[in-house]
C-alpha positions, 0 to 999 in steps of 0.5 A: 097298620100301626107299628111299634117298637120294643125297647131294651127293656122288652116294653112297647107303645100301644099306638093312640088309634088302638088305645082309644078303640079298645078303651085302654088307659093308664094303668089298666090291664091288657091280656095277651093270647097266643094264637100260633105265630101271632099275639092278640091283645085284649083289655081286661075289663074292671071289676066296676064294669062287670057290675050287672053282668049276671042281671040276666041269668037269674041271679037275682032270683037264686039269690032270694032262694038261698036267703029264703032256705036260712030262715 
């Protein structure tokens, strides 16, 4: 179990081994999420990495459909 101590300035570390595990780095966005009693932290993914995301679902293909009703 990692361990952390909250500052004057209610700030805390996020232990080396969790950082590296959820690929967290400097000045990226974490998002915290009550469930009851605890908090969970989760890394909020860049706009880059989300690139893609919707290959699957048919977007392309609404795509060339809204473009082929403007003509």
């Amino acid at each position: 179990m990692d361990v952390s101590k909250v500052s004057s300035k209610y700030q805390i570390v996020i232990p080396k081994q969790i950082r590296e595990r959820l690929g967290i780095r400097p000045g990226e966005t974490v998002e915290f999420q009550l469930k009851g009693d605890r908090a969970e932290l989760e890394r909020v993914p860049e706009l880059a990495e989300l690139e893609g995301i919707w290959k699957d679902l048919g977007l392309p293909r609404f795509q060339r459909e809204r473009e082929a009703d403007r003509w």
